[in-house]
py3Dmol code that shows the C-alpha trace and the ligand (Angstrom):
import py3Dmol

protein = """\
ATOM      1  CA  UNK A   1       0.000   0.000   0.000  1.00  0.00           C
ATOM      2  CA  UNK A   2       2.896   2.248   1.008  1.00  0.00           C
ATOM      3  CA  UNK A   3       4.360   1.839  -2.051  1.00  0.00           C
ATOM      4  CA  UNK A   4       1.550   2.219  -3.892  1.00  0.00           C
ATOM      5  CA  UNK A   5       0.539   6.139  -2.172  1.00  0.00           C
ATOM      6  CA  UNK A   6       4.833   6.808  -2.478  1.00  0.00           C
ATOM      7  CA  UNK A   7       4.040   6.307  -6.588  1.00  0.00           C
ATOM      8  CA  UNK A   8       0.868   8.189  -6.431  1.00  0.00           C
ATOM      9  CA  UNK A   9       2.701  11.077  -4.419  1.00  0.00           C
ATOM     10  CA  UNK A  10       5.216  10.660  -7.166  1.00  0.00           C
ATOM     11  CA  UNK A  11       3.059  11.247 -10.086  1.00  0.00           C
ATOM     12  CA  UNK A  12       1.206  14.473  -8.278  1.00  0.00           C
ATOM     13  CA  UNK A  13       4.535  16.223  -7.756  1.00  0.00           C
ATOM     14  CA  UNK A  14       5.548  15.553 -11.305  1.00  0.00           C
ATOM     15  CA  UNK A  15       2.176  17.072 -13.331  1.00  0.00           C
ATOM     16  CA  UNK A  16       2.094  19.643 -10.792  1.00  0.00           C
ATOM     17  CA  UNK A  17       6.016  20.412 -11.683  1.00  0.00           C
ATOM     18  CA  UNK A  18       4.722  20.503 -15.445  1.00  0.00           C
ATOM     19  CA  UNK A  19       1.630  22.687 -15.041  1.00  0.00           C
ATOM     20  CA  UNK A  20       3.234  24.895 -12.281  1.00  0.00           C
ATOM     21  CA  UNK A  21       6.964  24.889 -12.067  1.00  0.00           C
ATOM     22  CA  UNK A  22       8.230  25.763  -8.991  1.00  0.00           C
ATOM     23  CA  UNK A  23       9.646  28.988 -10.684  1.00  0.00           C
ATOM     24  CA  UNK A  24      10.711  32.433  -8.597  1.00  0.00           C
ATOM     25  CA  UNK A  25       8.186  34.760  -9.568  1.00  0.00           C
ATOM     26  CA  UNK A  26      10.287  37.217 -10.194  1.00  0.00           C
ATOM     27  CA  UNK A  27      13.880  36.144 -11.920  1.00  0.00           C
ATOM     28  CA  UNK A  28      11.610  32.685 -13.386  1.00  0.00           C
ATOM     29  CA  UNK A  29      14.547  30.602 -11.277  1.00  0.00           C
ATOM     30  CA  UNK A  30      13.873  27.183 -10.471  1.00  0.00           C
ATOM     31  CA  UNK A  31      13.342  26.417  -7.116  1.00  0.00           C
ATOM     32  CA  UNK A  32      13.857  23.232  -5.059  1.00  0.00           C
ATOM     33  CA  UNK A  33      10.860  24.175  -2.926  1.00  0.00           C
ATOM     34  CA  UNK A  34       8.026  25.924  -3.730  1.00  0.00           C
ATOM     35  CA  UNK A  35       8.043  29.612  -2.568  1.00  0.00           C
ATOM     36  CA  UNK A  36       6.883  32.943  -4.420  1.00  0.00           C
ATOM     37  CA  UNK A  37      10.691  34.367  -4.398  1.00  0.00           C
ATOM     38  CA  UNK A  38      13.640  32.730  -4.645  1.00  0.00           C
ATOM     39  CA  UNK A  39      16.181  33.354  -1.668  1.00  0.00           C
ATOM     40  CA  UNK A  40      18.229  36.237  -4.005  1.00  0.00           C
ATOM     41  CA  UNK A  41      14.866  37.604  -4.915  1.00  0.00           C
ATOM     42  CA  UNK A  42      13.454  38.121  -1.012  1.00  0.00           C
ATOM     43  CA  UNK A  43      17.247  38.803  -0.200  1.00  0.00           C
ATOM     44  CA  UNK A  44      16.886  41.913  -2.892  1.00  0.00           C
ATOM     45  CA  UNK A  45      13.248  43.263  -1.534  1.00  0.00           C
ATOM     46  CA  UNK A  46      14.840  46.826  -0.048  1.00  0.00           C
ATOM     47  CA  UNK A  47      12.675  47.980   2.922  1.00  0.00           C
ATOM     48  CA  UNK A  48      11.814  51.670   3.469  1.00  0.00           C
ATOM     49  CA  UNK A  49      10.735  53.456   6.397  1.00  0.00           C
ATOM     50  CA  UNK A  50       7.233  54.529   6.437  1.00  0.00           C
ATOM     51  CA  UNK A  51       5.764  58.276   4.991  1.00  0.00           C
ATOM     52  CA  UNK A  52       3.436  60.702   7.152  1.00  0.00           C
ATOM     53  CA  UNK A  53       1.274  62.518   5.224  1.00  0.00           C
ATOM     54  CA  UNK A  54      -0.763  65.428   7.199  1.00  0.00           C
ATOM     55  CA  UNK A  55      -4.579  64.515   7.013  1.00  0.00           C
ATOM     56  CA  UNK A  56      -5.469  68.021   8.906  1.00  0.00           C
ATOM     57  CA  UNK A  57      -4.312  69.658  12.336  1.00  0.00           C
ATOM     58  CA  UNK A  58      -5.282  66.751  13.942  1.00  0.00           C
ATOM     59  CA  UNK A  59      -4.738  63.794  12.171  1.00  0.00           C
ATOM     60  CA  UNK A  60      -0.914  62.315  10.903  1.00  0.00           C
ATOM     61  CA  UNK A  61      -1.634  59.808   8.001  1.00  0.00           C
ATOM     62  CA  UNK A  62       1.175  56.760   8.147  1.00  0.00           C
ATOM     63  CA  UNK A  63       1.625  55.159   5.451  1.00  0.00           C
ATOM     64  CA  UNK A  64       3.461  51.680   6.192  1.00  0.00           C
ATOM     65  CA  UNK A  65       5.307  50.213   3.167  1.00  0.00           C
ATOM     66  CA  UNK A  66       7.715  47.051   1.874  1.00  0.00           C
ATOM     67  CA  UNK A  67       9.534  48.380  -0.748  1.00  0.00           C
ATOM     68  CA  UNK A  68       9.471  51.529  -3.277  1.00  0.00           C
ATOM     69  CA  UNK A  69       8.219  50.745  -6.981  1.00  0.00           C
ATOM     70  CA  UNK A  70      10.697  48.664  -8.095  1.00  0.00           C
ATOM     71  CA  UNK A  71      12.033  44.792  -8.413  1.00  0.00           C
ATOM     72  CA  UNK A  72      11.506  42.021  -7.158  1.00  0.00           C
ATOM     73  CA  UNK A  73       7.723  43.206  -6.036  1.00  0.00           C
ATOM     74  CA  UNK A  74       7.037  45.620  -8.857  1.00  0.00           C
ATOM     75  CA  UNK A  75       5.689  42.595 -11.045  1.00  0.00           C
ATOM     76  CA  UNK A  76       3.958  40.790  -8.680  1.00  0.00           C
ATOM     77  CA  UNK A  77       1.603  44.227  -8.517  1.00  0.00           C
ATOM     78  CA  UNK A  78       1.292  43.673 -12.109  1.00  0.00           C
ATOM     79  CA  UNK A  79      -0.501  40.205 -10.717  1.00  0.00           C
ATOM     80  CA  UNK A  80      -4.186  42.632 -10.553  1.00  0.00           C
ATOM     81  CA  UNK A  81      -4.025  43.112 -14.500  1.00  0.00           C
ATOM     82  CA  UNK A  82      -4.251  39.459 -15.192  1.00  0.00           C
ATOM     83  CA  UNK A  83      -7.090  39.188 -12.513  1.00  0.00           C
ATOM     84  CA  UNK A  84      -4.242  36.592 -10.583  1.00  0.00           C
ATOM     85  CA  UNK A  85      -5.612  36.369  -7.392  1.00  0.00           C
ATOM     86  CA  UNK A  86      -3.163  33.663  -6.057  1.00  0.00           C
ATOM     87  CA  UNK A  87       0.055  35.563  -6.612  1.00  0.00           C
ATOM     88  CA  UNK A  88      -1.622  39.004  -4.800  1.00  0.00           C
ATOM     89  CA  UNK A  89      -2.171  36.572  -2.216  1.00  0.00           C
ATOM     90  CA  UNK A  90       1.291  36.056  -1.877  1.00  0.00           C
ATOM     91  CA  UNK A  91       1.975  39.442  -2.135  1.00  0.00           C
ATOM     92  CA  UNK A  92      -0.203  39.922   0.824  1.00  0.00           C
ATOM     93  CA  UNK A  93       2.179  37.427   2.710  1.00  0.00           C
ATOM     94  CA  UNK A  94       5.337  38.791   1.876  1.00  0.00           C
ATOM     95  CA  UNK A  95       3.826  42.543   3.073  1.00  0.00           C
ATOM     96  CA  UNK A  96       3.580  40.839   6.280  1.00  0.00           C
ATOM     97  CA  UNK A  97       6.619  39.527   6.750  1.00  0.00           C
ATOM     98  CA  UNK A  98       8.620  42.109   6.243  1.00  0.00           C
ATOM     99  CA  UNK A  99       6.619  45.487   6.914  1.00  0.00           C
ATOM    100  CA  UNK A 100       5.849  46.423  10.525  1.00  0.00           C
ATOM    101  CA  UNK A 101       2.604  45.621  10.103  1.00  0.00           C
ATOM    102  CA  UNK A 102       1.969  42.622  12.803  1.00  0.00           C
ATOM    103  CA  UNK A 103       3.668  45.008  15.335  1.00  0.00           C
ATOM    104  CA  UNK A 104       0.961  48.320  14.788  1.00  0.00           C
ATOM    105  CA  UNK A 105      -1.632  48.592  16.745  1.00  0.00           C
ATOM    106  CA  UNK A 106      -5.075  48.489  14.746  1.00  0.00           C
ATOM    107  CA  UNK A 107      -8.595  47.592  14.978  1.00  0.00           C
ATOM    108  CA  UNK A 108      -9.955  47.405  11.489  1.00  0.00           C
ATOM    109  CA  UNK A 109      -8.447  46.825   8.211  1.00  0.00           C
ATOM    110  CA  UNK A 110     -10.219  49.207   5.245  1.00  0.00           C
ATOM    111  CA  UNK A 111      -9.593  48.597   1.747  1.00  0.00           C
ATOM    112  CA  UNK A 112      -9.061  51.415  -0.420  1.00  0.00           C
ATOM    113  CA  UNK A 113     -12.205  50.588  -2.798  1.00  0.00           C
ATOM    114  CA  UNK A 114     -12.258  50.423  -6.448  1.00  0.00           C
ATOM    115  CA  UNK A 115     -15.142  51.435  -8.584  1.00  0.00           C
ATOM    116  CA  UNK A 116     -17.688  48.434  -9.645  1.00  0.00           C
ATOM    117  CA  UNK A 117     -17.133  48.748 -12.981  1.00  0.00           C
ATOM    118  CA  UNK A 118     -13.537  48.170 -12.406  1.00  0.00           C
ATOM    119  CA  UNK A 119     -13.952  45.417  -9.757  1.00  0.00           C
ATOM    120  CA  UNK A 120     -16.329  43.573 -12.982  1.00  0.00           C
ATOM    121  CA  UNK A 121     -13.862  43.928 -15.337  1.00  0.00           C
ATOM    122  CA  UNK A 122     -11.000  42.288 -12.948  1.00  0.00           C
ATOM    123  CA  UNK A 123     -13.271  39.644 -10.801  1.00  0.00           C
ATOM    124  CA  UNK A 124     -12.065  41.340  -7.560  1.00  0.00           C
ATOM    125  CA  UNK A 125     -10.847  44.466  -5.635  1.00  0.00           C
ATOM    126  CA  UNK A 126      -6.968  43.881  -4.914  1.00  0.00           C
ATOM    127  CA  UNK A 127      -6.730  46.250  -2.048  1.00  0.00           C
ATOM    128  CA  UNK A 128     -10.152  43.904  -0.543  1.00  0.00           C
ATOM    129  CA  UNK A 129      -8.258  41.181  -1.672  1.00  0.00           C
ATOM    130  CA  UNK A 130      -5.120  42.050   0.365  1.00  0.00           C
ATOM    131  CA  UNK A 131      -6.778  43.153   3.475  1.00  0.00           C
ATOM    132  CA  UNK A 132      -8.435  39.439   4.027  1.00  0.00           C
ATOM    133  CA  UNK A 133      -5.131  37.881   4.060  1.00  0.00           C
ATOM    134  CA  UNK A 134      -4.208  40.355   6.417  1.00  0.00           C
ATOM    135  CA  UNK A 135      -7.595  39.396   8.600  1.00  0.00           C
ATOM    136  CA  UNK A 136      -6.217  36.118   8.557  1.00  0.00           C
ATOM    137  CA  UNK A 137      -2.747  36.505   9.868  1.00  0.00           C
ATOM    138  CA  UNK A 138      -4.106  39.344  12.171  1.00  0.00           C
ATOM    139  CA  UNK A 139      -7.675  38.092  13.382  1.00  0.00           C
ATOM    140  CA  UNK A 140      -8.679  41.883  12.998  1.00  0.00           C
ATOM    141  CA  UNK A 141     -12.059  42.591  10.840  1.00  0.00           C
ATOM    142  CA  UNK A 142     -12.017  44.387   7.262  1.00  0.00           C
ATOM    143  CA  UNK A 143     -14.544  46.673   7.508  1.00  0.00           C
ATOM    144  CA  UNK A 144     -15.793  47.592   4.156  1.00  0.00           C
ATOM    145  CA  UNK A 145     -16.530  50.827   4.406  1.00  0.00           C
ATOM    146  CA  UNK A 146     -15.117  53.219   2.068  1.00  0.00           C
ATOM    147  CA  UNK A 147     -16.872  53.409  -1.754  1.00  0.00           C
ATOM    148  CA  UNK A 148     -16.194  54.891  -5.101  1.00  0.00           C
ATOM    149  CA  UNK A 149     -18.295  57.652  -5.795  1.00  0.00           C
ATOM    150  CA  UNK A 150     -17.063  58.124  -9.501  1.00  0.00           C
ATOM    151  CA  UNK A 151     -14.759  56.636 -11.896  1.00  0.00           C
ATOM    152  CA  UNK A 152     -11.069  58.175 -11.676  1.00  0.00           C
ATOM    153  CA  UNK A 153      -8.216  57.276 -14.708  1.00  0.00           C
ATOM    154  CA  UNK A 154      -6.076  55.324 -13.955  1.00  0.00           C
ATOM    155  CA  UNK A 155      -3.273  57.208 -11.841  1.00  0.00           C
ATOM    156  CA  UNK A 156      -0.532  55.911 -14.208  1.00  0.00           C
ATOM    157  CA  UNK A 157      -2.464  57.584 -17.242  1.00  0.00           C
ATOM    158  CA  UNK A 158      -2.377  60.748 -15.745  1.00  0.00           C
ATOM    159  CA  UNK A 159       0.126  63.322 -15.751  1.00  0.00           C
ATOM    160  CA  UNK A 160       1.933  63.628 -11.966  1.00  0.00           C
ATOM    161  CA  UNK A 161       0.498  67.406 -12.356  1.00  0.00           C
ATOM    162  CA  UNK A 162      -3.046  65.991 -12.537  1.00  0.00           C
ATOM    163  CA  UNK A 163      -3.154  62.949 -10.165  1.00  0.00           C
ATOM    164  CA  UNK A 164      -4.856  65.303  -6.925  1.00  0.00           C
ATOM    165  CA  UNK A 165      -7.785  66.738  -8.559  1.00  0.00           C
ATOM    166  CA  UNK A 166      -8.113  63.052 -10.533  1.00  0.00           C
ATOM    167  CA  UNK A 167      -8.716  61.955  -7.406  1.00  0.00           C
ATOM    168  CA  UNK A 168     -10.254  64.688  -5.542  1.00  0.00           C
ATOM    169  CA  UNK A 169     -13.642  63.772  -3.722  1.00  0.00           C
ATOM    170  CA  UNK A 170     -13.865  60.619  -5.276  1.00  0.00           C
ATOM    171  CA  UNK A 171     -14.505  58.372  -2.144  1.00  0.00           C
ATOM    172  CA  UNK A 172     -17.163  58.539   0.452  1.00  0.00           C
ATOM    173  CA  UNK A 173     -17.718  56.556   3.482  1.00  0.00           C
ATOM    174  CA  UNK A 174     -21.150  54.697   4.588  1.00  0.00           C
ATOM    175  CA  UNK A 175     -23.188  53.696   7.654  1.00  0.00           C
ATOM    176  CA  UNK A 176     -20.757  51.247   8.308  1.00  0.00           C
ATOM    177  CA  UNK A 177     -17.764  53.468   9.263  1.00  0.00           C
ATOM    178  CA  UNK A 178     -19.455  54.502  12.656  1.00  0.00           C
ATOM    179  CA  UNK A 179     -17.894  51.458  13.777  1.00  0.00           C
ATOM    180  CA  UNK A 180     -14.531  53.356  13.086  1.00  0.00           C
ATOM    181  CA  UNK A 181     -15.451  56.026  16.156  1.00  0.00           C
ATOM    182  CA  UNK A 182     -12.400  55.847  18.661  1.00  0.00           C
ATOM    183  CA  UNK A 183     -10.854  52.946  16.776  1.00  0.00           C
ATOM    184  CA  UNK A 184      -7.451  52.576  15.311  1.00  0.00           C
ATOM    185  CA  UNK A 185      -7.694  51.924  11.236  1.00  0.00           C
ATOM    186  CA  UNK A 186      -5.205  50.480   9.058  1.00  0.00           C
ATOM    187  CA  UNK A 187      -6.242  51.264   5.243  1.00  0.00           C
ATOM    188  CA  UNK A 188      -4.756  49.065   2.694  1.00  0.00           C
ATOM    189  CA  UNK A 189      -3.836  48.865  -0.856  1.00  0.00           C
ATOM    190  CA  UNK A 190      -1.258  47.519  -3.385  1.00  0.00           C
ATOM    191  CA  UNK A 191       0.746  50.940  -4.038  1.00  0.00           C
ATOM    192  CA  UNK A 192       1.012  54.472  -3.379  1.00  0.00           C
ATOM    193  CA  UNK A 193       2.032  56.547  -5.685  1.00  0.00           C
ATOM    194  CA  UNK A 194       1.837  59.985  -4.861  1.00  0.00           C
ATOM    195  CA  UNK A 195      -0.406  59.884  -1.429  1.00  0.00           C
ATOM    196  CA  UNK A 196      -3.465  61.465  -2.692  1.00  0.00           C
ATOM    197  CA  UNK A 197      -5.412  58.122  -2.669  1.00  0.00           C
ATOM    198  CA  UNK A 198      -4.520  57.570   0.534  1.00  0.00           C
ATOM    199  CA  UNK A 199      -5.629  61.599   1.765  1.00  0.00           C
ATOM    200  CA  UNK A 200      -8.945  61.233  -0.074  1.00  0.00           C
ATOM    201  CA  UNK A 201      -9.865  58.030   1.925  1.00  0.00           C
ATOM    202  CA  UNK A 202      -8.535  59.424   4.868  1.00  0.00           C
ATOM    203  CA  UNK A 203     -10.672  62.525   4.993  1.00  0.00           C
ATOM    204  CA  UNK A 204     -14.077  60.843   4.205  1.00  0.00           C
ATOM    205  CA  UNK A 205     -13.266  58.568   7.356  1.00  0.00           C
ATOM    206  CA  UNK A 206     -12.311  61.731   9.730  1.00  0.00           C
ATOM    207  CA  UNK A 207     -15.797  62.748  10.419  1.00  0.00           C
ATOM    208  CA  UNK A 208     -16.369  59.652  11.966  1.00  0.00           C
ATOM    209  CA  UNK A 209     -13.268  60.431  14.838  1.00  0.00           C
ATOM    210  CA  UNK A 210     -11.381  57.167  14.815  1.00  0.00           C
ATOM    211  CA  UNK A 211      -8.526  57.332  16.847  1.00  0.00           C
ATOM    212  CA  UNK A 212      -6.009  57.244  14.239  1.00  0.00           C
ATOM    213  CA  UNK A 213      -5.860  56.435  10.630  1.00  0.00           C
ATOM    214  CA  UNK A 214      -2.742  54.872   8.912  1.00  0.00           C
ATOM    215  CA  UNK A 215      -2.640  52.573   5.804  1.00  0.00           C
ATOM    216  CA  UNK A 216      -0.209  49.828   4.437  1.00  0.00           C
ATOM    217  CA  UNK A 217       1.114  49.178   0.913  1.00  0.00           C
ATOM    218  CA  UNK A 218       3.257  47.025  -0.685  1.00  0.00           C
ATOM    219  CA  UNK A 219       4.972  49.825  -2.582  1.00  0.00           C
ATOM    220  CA  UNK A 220       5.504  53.817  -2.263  1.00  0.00           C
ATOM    221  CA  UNK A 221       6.657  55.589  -5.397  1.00  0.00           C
ATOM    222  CA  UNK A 222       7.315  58.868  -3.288  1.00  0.00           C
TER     223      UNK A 222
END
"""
ligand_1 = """\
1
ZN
Zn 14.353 35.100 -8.008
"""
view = py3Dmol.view(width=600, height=400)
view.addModel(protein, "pdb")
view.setStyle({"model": 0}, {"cartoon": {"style": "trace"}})
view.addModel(ligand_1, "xyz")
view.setStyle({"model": 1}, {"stick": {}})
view.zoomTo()
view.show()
């Protein structure tokens, strides 16, 4: 019988190496085990210290971050394009690891939202996406709160000169964010690019008083 589930285990490993190779994700190495990065790879991921935007006299937006925009976690970002959920997953992992983020204190995790039309055309919400693997490793709620009120381009599209008012009032918060009131909130998404994402979820959630509001990324461009 042994030998028998040994062969069996045998074949599995073999069509899985053929339909998934255990390849690094980011150089395409080979890898004895299976892992997103190969050790070089997650050797080469260059930490940064956070950013603190000001929200208003009162409130100091954090934003908590991996890398900048670059190699080896640039293309896994690419992963929302291609609607490839399991890789963002991974991406969500990784952001654990090494960011500070299992040492802040928060209460809710709030996913930056993306407008439906958008969230159709992909199958899912990355930043929604990303915050339930953090709800798993954490145990802390995502608290979907935060909605589109209009259709923004695409921040790469736009000029840098252009990418505040692009984004200007584009977010509101509903009923659900009086949960938020003296609570510490972590908003998350895949990137940051020049912070005004971040500011324009911020300020739809400072009505509601939380006690602070901070957000993680995987990547800063700023
Ligand atoms: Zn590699």
């Amino acid at each position: 019988m042994q030998i028998a589930i040994d062969f069996a285990k045998k074949i599995y490993d073999l069509i899985a190496y053929i339909i998934a190779p255990p390849l690094c994700y980011a150089c395409r190495l080979y890898m004895q085990q299976r892992a997103v990065l190969c050790f070089k790879c997650d050797q080469a991921i260059e930490i940064i210290a956070p950013k603190m935007f000001k929200i208003n006299e009162k409130y100091i937006l954090t934003v908590y971050t991996v890398s900048r925009y670059t190699e080896p976690l640039r293309p896994m970002l690419f992963a929302k394009y291609r609607s490839d959920e399991i890789v963002l997953e991974k991406l969500a992992d990784i952001i654990w690891q090494k960011s500070v983020l299992s040492l802040v204190q928060f209460d809710y995790l709030i996913p930056i939202p993306l407008h439906w039309s958008r969230v159709v055309k992909r199958g899912f919400n990355q930043a929604e996406l990303l915050a339930n693997r953090f709800a798993k490793h954490s145990k802390i709620p995502v608290l979907r709160c935060l909605k589109r009120e209009r259709k923004t381009e695409y921040q790469v599209r736009v000029v840098h000169g252009d990418r505040t008012t692009n984004i200007k009032r584009s977010m509101i918060a509903n009923l659900e964010a009086k949960q938020i009131t003296g609570k510490h909130i972590m908003l998350v998404d895949d990137s940051c690019t020049t912070g005004a994402t971040a500011l324009e979820a911020a300020r739809a959630l400072v009505p509601f008083k939380p006690a602070s509001i901070n957000m993680i990324v995987a990547c800063r461009a700023l």
